[in-house]
C-alpha positions as CSV (number, residue, x, y, z in Angstrom):
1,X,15.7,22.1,-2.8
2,X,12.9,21.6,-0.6
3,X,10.2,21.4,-2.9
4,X,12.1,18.6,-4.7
5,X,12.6,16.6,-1.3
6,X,8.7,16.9,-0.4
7,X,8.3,15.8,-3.4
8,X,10.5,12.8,-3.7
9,X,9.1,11.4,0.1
10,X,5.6,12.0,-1.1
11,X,6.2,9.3,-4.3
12,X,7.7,6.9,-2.0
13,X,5.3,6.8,0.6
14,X,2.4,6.4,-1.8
15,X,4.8,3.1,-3.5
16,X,5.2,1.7,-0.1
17,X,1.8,1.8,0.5
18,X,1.0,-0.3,-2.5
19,X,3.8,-2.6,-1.8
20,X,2.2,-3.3,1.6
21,X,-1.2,-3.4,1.0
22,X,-0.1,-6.5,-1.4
23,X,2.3,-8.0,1.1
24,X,-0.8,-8.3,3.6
25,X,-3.2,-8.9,1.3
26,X,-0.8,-12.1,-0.2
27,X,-0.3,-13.4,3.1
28,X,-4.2,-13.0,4.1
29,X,-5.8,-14.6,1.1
30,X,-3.5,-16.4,-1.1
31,X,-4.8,-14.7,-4.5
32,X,-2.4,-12.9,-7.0
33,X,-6.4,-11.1,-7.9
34,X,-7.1,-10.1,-4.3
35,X,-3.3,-8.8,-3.9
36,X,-3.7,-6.5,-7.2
37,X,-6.9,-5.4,-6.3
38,X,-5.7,-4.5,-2.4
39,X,-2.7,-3.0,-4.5
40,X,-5.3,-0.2,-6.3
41,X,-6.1,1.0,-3.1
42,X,-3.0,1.2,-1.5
43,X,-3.1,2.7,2.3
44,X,-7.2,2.2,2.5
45,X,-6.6,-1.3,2.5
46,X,-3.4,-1.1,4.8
47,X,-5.6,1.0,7.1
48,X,-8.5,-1.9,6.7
49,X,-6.5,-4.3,7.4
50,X,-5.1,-2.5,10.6
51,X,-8.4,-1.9,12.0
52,X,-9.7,-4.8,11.5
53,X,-7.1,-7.1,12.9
């Protein structure tokens, strides 16, 4: 039961990553190409984005 729970958090937290490394990158630039691109790299964009602003 465990394993499956680890496993279940793991999946979302990788999908909200995606979902807000669009969100910022939407509200930042305006481009549906920048948000898919930001999108492919997830939380190193989020993290970017955090550091930098």
């Amino acid at each position: 039961m465990s394993k499956e729970r680890s496993v279940k958090v793991t999946t979302s937290g990788i999908g909200f990553g995606v979902v807000l490394a669009i969100v910022i990158s939407w509200s930042v630039n305006k481009s549906i190409l920048w948000a898919i691109l930001h999108g492919l790299f997830g939380w190193f964009y989020v993290i970017y984005y955090a550091i930098k602003y």
